[in-house]
CHARMM internal coordinates of N, CA and C (Angstrom, degrees):
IC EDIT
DIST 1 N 1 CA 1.4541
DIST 1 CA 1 C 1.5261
ANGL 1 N 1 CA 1 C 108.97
DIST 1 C 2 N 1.7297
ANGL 1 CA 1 C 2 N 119.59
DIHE 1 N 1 CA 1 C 2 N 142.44
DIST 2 N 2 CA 1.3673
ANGL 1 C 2 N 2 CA 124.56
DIHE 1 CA 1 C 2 N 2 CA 172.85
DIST 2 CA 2 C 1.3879
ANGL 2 N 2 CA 2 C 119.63
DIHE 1 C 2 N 2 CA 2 C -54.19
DIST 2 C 3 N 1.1036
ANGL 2 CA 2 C 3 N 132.32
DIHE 2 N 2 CA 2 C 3 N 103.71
DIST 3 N 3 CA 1.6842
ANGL 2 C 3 N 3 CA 113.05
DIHE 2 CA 2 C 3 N 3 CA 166.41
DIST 3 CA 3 C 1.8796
ANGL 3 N 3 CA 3 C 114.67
DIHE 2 C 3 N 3 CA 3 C -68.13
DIST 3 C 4 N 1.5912
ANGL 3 CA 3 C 4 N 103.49
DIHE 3 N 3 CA 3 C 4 N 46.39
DIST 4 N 4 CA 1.7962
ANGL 3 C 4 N 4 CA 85.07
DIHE 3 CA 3 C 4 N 4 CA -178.48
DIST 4 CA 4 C 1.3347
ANGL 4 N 4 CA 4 C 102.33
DIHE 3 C 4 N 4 CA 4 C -87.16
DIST 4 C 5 N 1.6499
ANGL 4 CA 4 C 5 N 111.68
DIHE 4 N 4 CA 4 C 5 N 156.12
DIST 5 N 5 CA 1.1699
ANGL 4 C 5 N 5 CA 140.88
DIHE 4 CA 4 C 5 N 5 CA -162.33
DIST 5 CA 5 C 1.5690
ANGL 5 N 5 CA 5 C 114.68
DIHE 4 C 5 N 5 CA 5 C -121.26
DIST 5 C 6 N 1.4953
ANGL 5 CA 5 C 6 N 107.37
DIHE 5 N 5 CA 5 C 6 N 84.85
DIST 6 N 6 CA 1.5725
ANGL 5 C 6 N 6 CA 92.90
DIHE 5 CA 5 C 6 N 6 CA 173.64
DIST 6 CA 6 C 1.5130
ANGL 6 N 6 CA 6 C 155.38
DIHE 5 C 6 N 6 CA 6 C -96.19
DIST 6 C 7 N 1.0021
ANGL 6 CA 6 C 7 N 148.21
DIHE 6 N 6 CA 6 C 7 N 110.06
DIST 7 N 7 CA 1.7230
ANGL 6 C 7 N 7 CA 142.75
DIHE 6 CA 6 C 7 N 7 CA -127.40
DIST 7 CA 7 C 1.2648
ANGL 7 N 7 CA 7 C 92.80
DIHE 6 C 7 N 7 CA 7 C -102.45
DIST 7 C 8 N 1.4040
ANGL 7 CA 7 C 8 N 118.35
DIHE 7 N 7 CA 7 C 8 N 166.43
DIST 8 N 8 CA 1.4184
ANGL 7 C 8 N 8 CA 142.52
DIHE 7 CA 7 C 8 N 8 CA -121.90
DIST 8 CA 8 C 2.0553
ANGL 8 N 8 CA 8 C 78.95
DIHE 7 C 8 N 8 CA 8 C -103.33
DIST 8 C 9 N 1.7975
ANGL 8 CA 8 C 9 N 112.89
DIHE 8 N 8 CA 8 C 9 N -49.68
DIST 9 N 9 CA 1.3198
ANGL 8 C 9 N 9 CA 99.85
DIHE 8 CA 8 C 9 N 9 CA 167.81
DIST 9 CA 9 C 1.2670
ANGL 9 N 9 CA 9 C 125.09
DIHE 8 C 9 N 9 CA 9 C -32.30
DIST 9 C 10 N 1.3038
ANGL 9 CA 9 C 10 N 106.57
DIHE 9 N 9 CA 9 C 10 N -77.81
DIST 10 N 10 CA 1.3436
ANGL 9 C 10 N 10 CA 126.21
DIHE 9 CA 9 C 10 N 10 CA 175.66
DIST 10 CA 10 C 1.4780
ANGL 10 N 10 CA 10 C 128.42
DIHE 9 C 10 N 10 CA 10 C -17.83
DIST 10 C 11 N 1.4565
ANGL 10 CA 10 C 11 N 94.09
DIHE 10 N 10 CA 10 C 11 N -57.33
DIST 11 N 11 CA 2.0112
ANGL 10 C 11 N 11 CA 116.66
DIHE 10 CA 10 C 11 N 11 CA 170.10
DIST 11 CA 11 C 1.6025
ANGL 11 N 11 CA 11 C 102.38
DIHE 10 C 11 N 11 CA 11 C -45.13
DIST 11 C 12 N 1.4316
ANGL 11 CA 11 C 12 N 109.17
DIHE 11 N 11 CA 11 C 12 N -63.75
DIST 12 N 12 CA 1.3943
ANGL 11 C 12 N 12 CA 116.69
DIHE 11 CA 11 C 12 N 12 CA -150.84
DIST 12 CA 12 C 1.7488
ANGL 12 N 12 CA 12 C 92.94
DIHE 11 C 12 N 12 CA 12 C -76.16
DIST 12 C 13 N 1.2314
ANGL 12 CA 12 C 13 N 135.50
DIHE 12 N 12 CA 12 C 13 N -32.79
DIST 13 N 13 CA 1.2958
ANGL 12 C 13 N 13 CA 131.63
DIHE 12 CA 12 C 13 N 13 CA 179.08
DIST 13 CA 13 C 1.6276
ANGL 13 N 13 CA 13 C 109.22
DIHE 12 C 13 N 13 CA 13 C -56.05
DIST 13 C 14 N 1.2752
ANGL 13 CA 13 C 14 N 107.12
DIHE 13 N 13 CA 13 C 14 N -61.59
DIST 14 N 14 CA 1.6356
ANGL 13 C 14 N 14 CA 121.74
DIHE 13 CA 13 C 14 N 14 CA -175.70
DIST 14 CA 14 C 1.8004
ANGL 14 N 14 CA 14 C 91.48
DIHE 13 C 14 N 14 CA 14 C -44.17
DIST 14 C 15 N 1.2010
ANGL 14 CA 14 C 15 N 116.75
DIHE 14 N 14 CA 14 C 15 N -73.46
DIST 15 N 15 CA 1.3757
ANGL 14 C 15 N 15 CA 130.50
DIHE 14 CA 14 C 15 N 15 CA -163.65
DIST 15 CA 15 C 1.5360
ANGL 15 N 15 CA 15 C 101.96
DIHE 14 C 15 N 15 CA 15 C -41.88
DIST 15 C 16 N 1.3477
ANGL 15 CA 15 C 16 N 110.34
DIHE 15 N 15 CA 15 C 16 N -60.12
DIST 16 N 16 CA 1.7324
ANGL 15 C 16 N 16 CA 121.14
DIHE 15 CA 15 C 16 N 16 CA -173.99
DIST 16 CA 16 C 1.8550
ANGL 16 N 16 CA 16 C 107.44
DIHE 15 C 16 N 16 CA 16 C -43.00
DIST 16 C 17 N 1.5287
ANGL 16 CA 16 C 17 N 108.63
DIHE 16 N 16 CA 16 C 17 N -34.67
DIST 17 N 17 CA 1.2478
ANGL 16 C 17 N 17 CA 113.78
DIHE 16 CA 16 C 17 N 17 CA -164.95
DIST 17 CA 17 C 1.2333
ANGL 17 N 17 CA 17 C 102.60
DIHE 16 C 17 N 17 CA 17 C -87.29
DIST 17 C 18 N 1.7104
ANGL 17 CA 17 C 18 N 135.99
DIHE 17 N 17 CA 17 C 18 N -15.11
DIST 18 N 18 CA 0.9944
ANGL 17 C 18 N 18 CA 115.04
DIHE 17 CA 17 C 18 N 18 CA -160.10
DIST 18 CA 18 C 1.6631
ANGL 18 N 18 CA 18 C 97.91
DIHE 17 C 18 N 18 CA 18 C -108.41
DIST 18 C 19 N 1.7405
ANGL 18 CA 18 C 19 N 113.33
DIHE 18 N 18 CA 18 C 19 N -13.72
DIST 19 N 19 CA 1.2970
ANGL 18 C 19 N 19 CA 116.38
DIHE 18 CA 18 C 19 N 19 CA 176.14
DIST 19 CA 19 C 1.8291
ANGL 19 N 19 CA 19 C 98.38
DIHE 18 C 19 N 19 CA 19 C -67.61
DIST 19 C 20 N 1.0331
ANGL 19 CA 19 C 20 N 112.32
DIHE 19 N 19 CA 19 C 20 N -61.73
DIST 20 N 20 CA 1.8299
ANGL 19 C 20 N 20 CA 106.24
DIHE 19 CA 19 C 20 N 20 CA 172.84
DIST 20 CA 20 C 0.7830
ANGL 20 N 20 CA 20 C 119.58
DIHE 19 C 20 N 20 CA 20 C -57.33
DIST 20 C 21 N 1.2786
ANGL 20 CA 20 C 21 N 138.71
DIHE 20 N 20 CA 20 C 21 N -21.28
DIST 21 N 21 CA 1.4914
ANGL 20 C 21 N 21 CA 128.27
DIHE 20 CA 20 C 21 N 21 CA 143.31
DIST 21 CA 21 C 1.6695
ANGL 21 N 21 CA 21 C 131.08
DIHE 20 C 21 N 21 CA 21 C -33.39
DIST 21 C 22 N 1.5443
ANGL 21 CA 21 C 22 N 106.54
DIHE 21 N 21 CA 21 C 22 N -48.09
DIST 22 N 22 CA 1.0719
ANGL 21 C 22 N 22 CA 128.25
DIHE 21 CA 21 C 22 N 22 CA -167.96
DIST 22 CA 22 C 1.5592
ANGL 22 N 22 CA 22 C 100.31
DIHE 21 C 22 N 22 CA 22 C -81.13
DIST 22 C 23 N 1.3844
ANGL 22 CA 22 C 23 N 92.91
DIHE 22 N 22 CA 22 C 23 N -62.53
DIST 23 N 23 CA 2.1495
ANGL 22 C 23 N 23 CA 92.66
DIHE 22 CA 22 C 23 N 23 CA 175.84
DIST 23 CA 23 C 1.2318
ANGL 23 N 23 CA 23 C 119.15
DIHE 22 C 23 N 23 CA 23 C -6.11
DIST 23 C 24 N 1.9532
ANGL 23 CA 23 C 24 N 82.33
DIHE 23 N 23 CA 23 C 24 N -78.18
DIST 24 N 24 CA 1.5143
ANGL 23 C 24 N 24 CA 116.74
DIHE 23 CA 23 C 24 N 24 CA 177.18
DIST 24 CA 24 C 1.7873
ANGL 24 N 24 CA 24 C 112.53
DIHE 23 C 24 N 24 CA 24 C -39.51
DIST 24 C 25 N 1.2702
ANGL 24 CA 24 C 25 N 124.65
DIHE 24 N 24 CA 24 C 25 N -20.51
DIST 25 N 25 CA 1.4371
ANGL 24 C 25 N 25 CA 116.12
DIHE 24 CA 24 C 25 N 25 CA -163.74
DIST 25 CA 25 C 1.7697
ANGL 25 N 25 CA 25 C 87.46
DIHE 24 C 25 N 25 CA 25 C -110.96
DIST 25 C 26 N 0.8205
ANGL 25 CA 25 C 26 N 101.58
DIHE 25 N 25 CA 25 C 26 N -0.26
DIST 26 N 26 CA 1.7968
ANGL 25 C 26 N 26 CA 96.65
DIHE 25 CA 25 C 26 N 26 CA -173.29
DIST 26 CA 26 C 1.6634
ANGL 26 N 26 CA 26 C 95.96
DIHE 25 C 26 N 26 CA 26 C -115.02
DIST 26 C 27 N 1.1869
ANGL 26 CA 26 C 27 N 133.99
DIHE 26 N 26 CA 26 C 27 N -14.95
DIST 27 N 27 CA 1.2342
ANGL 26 C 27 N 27 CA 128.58
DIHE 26 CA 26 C 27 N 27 CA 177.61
DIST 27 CA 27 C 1.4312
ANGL 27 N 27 CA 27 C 103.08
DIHE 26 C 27 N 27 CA 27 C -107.77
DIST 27 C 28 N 1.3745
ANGL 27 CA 27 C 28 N 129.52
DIHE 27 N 27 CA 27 C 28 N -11.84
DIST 28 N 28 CA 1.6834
ANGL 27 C 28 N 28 CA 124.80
DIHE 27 CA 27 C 28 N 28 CA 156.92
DIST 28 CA 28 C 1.5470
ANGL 28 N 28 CA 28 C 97.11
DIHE 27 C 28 N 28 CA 28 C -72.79
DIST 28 C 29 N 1.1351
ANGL 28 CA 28 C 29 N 129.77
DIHE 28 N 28 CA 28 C 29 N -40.91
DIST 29 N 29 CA 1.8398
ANGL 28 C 29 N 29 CA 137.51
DIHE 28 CA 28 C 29 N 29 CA -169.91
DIST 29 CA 29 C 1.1131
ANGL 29 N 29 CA 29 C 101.29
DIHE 28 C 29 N 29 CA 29 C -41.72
DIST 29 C 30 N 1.8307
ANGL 29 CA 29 C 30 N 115.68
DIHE 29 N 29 CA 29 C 30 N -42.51
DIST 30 N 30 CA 1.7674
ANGL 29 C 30 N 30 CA 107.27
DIHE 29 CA 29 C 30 N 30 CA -159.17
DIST 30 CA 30 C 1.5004
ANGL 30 N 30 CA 30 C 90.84
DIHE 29 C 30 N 30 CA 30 C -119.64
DIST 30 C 31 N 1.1626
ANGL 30 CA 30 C 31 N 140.07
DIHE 30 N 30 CA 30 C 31 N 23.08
DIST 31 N 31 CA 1.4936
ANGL 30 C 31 N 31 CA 115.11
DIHE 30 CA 30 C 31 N 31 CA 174.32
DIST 31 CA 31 C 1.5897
ANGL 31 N 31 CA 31 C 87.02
DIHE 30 C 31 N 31 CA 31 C -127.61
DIST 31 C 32 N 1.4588
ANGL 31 CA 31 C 32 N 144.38
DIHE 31 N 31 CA 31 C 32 N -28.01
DIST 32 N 32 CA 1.4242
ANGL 31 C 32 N 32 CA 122.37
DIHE 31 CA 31 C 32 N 32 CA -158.04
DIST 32 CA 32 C 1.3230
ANGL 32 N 32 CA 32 C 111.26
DIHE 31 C 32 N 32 CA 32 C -90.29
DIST 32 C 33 N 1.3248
ANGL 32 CA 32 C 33 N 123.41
DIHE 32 N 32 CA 32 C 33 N -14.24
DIST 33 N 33 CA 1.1800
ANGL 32 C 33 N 33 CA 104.85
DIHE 32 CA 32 C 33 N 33 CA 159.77
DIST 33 CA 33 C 1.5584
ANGL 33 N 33 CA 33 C 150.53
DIHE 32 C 33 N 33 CA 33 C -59.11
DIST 33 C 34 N 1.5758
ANGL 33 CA 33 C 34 N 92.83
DIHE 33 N 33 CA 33 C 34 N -6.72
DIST 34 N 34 CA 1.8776
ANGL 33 C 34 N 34 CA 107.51
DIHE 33 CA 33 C 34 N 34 CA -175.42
DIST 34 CA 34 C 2.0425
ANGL 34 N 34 CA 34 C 88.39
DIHE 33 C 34 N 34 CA 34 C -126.84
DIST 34 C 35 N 1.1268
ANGL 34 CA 34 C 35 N 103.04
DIHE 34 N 34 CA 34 C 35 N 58.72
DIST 35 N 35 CA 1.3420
ANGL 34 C 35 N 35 CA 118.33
DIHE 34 CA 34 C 35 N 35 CA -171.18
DIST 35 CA 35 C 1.6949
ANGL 35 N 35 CA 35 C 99.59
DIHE 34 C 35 N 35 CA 35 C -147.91
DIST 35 C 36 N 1.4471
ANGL 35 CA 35 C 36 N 106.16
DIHE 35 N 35 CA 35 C 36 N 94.56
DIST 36 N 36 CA 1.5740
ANGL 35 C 36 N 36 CA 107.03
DIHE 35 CA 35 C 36 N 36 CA -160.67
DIST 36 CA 36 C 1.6027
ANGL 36 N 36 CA 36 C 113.95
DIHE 35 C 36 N 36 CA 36 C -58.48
DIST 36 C 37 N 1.8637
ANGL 36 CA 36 C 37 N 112.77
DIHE 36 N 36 CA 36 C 37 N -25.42
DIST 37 N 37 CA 1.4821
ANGL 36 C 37 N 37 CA 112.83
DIHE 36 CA 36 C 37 N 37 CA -172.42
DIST 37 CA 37 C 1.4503
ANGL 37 N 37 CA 37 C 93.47
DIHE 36 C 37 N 37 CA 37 C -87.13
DIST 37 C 38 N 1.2093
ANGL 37 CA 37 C 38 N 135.51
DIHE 37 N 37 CA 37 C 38 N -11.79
DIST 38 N 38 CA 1.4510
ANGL 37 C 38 N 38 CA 134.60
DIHE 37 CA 37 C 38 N 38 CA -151.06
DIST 38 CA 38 C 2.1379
ANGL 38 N 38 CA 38 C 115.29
DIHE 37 C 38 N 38 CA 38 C -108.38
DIST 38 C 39 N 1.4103
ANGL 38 CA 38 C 39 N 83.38
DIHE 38 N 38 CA 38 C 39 N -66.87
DIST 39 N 39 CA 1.5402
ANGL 38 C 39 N 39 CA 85.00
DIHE 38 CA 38 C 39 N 39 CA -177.51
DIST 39 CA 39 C 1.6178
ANGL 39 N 39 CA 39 C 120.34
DIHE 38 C 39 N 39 CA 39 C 44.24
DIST 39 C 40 N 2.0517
ANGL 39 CA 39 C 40 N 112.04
DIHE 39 N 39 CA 39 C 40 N -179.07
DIST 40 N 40 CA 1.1636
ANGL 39 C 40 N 40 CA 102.43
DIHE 39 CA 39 C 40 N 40 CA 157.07
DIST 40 CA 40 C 0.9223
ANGL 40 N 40 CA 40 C 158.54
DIHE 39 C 40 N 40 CA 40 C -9.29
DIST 40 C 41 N 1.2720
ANGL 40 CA 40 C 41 N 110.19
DIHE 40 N 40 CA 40 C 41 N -69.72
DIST 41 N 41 CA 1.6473
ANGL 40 C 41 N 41 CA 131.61
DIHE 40 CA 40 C 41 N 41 CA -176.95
DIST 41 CA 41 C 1.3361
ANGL 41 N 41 CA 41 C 114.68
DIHE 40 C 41 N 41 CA 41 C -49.71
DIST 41 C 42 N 1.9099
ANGL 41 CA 41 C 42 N 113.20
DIHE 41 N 41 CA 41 C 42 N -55.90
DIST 42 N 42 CA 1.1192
ANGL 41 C 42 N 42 CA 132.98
DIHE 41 CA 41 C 42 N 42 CA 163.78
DIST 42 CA 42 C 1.6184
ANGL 42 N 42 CA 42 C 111.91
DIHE 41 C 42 N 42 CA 42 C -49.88
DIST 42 C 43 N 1.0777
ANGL 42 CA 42 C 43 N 126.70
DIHE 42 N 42 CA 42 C 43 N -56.70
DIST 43 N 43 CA 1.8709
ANGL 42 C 43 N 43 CA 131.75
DIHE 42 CA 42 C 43 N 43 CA 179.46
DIST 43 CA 43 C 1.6631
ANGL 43 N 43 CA 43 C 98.82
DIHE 42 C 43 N 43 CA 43 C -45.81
DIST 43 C 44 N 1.8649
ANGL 43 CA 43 C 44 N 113.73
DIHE 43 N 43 CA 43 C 44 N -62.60
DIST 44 N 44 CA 1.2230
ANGL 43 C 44 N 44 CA 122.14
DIHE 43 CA 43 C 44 N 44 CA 156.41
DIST 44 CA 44 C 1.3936
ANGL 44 N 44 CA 44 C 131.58
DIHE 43 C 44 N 44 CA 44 C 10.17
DIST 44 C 45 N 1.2701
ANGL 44 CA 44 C 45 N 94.15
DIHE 44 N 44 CA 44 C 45 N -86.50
DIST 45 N 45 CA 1.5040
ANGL 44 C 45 N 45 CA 132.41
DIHE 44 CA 44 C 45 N 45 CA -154.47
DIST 45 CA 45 C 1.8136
ANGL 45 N 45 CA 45 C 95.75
DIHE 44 C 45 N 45 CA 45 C -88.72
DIST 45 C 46 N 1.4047
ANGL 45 CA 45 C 46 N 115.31
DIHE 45 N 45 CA 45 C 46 N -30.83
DIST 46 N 46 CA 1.4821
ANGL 45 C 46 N 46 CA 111.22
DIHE 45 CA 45 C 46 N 46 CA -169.08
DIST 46 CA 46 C 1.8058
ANGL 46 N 46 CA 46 C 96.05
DIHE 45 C 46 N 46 CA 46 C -80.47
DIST 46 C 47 N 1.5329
ANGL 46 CA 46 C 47 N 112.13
DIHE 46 N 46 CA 46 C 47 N -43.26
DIST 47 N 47 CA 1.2885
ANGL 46 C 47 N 47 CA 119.87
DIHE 46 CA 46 C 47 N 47 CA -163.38
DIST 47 CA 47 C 1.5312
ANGL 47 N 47 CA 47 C 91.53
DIHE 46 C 47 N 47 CA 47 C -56.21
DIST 47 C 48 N 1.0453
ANGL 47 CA 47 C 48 N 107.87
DIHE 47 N 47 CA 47 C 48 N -88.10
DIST 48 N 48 CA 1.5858
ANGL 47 C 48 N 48 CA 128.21
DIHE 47 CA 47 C 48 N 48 CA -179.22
DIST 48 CA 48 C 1.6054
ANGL 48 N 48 CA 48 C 115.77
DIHE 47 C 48 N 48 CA 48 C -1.80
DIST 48 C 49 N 1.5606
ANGL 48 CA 48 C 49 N 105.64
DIHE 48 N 48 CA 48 C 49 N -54.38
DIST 49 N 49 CA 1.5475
ANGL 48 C 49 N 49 CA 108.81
DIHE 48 CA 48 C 49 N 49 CA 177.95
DIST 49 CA 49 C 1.3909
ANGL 49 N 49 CA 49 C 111.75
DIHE 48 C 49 N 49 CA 49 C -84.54
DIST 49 C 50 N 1.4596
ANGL 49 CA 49 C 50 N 108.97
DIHE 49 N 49 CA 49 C 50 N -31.98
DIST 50 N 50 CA 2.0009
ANGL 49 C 50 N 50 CA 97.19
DIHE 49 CA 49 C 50 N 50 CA 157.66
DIST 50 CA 50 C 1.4372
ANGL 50 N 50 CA 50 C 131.38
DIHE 49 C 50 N 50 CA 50 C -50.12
DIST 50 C 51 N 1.4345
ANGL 50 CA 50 C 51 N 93.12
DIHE 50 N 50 CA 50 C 51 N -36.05
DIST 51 N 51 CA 1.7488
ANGL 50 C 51 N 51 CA 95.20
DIHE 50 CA 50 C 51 N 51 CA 175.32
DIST 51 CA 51 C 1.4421
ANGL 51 N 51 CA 51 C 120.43
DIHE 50 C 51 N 51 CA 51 C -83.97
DIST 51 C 52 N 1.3433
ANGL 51 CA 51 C 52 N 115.84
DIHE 51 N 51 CA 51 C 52 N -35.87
DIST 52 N 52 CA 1.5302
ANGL 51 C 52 N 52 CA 124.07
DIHE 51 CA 51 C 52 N 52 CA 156.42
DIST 52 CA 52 C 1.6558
ANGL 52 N 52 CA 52 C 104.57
DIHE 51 C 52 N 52 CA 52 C -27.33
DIST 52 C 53 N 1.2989
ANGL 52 CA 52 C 53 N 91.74
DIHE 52 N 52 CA 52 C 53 N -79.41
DIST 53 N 53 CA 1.9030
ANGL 52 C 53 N 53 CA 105.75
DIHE 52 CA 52 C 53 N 53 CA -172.35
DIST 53 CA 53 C 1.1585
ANGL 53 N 53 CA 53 C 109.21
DIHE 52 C 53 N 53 CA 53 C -44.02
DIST 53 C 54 N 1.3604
ANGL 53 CA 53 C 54 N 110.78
DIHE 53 N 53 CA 53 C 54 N -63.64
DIST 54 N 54 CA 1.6883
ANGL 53 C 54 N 54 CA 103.76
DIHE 53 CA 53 C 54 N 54 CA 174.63
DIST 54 CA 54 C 1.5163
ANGL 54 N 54 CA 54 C 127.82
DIHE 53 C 54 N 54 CA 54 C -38.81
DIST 54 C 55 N 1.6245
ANGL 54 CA 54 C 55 N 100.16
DIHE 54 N 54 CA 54 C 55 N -75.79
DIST 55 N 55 CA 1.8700
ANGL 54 C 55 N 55 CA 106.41
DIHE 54 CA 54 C 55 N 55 CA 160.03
DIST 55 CA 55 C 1.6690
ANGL 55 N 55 CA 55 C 105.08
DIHE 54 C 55 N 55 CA 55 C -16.22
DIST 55 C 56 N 1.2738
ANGL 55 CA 55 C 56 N 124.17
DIHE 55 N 55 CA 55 C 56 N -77.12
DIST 56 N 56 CA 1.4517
ANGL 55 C 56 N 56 CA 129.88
DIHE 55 CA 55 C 56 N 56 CA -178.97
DIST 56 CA 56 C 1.4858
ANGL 56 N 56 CA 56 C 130.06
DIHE 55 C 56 N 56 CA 56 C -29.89
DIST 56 C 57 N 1.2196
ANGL 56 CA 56 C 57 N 93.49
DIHE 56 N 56 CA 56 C 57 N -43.34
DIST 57 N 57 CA 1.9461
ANGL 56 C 57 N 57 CA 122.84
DIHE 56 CA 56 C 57 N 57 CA -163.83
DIST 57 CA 57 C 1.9655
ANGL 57 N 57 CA 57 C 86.85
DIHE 56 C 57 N 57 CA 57 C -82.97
DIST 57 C 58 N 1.1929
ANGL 57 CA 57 C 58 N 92.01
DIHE 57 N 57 CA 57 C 58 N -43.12
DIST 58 N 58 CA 1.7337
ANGL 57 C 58 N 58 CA 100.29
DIHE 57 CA 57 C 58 N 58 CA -168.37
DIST 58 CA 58 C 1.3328
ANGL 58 N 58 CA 58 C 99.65
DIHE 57 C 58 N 58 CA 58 C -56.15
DIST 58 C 59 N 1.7167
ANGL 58 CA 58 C 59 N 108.38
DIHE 58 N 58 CA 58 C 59 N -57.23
DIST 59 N 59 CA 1.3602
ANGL 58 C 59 N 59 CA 94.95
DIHE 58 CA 58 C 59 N 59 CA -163.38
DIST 59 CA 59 C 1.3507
ANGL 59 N 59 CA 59 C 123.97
DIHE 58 C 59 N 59 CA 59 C -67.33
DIST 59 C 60 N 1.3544
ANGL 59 CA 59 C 60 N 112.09
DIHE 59 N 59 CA 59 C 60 N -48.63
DIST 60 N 60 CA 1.3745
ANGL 59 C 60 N 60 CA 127.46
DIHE 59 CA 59 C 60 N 60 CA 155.77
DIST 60 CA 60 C 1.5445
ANGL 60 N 60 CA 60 C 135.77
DIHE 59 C 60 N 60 CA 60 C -1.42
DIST 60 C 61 N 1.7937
ANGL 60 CA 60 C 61 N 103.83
DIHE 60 N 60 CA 60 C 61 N -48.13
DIST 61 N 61 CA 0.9458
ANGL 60 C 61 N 61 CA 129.44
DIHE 60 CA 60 C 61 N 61 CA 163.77
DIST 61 CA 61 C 1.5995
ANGL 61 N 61 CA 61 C 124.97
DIHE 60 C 61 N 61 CA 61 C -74.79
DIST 61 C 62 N 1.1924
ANGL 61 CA 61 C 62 N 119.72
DIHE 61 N 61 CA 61 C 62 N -47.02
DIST 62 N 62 CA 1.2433
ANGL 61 C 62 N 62 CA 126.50
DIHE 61 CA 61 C 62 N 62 CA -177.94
DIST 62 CA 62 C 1.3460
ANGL 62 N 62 CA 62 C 105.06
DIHE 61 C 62 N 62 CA 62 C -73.09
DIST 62 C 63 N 1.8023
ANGL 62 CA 62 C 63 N 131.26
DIHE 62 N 62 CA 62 C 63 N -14.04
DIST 63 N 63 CA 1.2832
ANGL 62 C 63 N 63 CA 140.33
DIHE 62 CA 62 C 63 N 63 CA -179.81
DIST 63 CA 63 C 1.8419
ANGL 63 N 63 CA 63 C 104.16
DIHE 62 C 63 N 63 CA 63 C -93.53
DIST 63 C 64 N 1.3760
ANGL 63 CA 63 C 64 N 98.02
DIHE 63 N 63 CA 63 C 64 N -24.22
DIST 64 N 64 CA 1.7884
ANGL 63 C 64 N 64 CA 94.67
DIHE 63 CA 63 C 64 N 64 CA 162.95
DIST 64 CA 64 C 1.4741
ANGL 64 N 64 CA 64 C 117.11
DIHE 63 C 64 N 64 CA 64 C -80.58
DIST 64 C 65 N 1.3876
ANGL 64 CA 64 C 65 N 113.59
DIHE 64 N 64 CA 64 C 65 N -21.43
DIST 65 N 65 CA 1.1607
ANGL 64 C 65 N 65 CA 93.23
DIHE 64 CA 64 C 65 N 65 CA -167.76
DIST 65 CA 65 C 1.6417
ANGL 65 N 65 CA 65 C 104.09
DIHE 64 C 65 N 65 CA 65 C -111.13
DIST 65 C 66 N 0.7909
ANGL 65 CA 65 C 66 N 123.65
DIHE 65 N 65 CA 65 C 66 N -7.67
DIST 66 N 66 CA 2.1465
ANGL 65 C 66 N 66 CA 129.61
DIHE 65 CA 65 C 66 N 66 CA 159.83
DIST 66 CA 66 C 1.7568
ANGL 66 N 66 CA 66 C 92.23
DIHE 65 C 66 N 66 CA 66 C -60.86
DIST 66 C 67 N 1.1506
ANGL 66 CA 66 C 67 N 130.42
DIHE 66 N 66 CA 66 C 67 N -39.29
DIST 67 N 67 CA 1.2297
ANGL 66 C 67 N 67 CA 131.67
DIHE 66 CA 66 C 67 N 67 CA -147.21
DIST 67 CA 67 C 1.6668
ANGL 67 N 67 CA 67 C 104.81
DIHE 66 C 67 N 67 CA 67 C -115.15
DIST 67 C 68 N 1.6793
ANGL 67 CA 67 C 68 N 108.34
DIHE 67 N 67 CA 67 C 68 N 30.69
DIST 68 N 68 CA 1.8248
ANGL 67 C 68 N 68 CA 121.56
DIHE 67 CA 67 C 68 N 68 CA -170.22
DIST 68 CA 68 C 1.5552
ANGL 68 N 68 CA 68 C 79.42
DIHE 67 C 68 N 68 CA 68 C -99.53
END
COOR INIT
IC SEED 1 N 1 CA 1 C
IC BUILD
């Protein structure tokens, strides 16, 4: 088993990145659709892998910290 150890910095960094992550996928949500190269698909496809990443980052975290 890992002995990693994660500090309260650390938490709030991971977290900070995954809320701008999200922004970022919610502020492509409402502008790419009136974005002639962009549209849907693009809003889509951007959201989708923000939430992926996030989900990931999330779990990740909650697996560092069961595992303090």
């Amino acid at each position: 088993m890992c002995n990693k150890q994660i500090t309260m910095d650390q938490l709030k960094m991971r977290l900070t990145i995954i809320s701008e992550r999200l922004n970022d996928a919610v502020k492509v949500a409402y502008e790419a659709p009136g974005i002639e190269d962009q549209g849907y698909p693009y809003a889509t496809g951007y959201s989708r892998s923000a939430m992926i990443g996030a989900v990931e980052e999330l779990t990740s975290i909650i697996s560092d910290i069961n595992n303090k």
